[in-house]
C-alpha positions in Angstrom: -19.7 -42.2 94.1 -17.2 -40.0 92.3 -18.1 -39.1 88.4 -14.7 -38.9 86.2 -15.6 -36.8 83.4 -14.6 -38.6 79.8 -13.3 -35.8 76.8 -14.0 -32.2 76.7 -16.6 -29.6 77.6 -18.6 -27.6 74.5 -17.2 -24.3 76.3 -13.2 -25.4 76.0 -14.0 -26.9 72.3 -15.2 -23.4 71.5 -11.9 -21.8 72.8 -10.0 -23.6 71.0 -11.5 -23.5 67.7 -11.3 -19.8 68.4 -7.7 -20.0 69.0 -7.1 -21.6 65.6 -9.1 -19.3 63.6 -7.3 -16.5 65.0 -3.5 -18.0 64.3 -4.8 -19.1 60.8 -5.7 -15.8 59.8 -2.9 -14.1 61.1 -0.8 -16.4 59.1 -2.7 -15.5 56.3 -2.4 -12.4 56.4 1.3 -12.4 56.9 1.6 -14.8 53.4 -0.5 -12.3 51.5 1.5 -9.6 52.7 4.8 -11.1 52.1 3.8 -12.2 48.1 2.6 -8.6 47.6 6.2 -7.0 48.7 7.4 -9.6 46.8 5.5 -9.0 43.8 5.8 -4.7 44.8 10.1 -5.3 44.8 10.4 -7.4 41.7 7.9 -4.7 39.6 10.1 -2.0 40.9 13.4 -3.9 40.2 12.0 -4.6 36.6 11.1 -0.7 36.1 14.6 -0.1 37.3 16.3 -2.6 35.1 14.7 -0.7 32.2 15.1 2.8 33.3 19.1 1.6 33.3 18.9 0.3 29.7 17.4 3.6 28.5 19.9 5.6 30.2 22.5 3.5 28.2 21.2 4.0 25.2 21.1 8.0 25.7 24.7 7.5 26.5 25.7 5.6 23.7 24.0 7.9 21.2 25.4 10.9 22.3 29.6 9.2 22.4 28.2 7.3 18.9 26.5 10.6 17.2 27.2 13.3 19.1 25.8 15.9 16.8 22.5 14.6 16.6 22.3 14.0 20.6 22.9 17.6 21.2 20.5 18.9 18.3 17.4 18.7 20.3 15.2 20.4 17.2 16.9 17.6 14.5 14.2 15.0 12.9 16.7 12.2 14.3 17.0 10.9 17.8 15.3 13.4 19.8 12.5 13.9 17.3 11.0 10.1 17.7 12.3 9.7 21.7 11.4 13.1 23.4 8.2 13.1 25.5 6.6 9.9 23.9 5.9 7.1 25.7 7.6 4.1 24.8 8.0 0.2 25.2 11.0 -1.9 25.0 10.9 -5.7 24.4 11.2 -7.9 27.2 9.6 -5.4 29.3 5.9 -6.1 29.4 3.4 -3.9 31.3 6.2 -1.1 31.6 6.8 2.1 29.3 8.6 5.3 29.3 9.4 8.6 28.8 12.2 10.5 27.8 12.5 14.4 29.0 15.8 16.5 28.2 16.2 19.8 29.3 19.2 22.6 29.0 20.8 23.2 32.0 22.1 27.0 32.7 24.3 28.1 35.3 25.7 31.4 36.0 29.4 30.4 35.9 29.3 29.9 31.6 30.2 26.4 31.8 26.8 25.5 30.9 26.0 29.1 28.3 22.5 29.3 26.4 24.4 29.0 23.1 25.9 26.6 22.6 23.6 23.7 23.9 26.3 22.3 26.5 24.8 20.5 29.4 21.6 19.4 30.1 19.5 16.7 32.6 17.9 13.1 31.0 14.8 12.4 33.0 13.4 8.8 32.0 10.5 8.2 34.0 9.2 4.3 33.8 6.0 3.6 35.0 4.7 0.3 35.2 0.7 -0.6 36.7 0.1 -2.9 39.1 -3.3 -2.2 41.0 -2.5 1.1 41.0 0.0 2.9 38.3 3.5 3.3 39.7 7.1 5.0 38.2 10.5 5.4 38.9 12.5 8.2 37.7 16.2 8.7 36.8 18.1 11.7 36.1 21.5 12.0 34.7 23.7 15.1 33.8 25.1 15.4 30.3 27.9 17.8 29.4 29.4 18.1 26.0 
C-alpha cells in the first residue's frame, strides 16, 4: 500500500514562518528608515528656508539704513540682533543667531577704519532627537 501524504510537515511550516518574519522586518526597517530621511530632509530644508529669510533681512537693512547696518556699537539693529538667539513666526522648534565680524585684508580694500566689509554668520539650529544647525555665511562690503 502506498501512503500519499495530505498538507505540510511542522519542519516546512517553520521555514516558512521564518521566511516571513525575516522579509517583514526588513520591510520594516526600510519604512522606518525612509520616514526618518524624510522627516531629517524636510527639518533641514525648513532650517534652510529660515536661514535664507534672515539673510534677507540683513540685506535689506543694510541697502534700507545703511548707517545703522555698518554701526555695529549703535543701540539699533545690531544692538537687539547680534549673538541672541532668536525665533521667527512660522518657524516652530527652529531659532537663530546672528554673528558679524570685520573682515581685514592686506590689500586696504577692507581697512580697520572705516568699518568696510565684513562676514554674516546665521547659524539655525533646529532639535530633532538630537540638536542640529545649518550655517550661512555671506560677505558684505560697503
Amino acid at each position: 500500500m502506498v501512503r500519499v501524504k495530505k498538507g505540510q510537515g511542522l519542519i516546512e511550516v517553520v521555514f516558512a514562518v521564518g521566511v516571513i518574519v525575516v522579509v517583514l522586518t526588513a520591510v520594516i526597517s526600510l519604512m522606518v528608515a525612509s520616514l526618518h530621511s524624510r522627516t531629517s530632509g524636510y527639518d533641514r530644508k525648513k532650517a534652510a528656508e529660515l536661514g535664507q529669510k534672515v539673510m534677507e533681512l540683513l540685506v535689506a537693512e543694510k541697502s534700507q539704513s545703511p548707517a545703522d547696518f555698518w554701526d555695529i556699537g549703535s543701540s539699533g539693529f545690531w544692538q537687539s540682533n547680534l549673538g541672541t538667539t532668536q525665533t521667527m513666526g512660522g518657524y516652530n522648534g527652529y531659532y537663530f543667531a546672528i554673528d558679524f565680524r570685520q573682515v581685514i585684508d592686506v590689500g586696504n580694500s577692507c581697512p580697520v577704519t572705516p568699518f568696510k566689509c565684513a562676514n554674516a554668520t546665521i547659524g539655525v539650529g533646529y532639535s530633532d532627537n538630537d540638536n542640529q544647525n545649518v550655517t550661512f555665511t555671506r560677505f558684505f562690503s560697503r
